[in-house]
C-alpha positions, 0 to 999 in steps of 0.5 A, a space after each residue: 104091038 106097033 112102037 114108033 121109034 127115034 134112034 140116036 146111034 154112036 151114043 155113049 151107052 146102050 139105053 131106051 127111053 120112054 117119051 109120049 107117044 114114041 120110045 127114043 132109043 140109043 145105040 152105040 153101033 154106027 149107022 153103017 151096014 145095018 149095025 144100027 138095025 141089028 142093035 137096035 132089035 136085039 135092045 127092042 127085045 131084051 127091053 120087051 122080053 121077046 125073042 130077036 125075031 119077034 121084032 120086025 123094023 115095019 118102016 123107016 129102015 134106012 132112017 132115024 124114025 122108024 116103025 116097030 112091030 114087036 110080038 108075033 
């Protein structure tokens, strides 16, 4: 399954947030050496009921919209 993405970081809480078309997601950790991605697979799983490394950032590593392949 492919989920495009909005990430907000340094927010006040942890949270995902389902909009049309796209999931906005919130994270507490910094844009900062990858804190942000790291955070943002591990929220993406637990969200989705799949393991860590079934979630994969396909585009968008670097930015705030990004591309999400979540399964196998």
């Amino acid at each position: 399954m492919i989920v495009t993405v909005r990430v907000i970081p340094r927010a006040r809480q942890n949270k995902v947030v389902e909009e049309t078309g796209r999931l906005k997601v919130y994270l507490t950790a910094p844009p900062v050496e990858g804190k942000a991605n790291e955070a943002l697979i591990e929220l993406l799983a637990k969200h989705f009921g799949v393991k860590k490394k079934q979630v994969r950032i396909v585009r968008g590593d670097k930015g705030r919209d990004k591309t999400i392949e979540i399964g196998a």
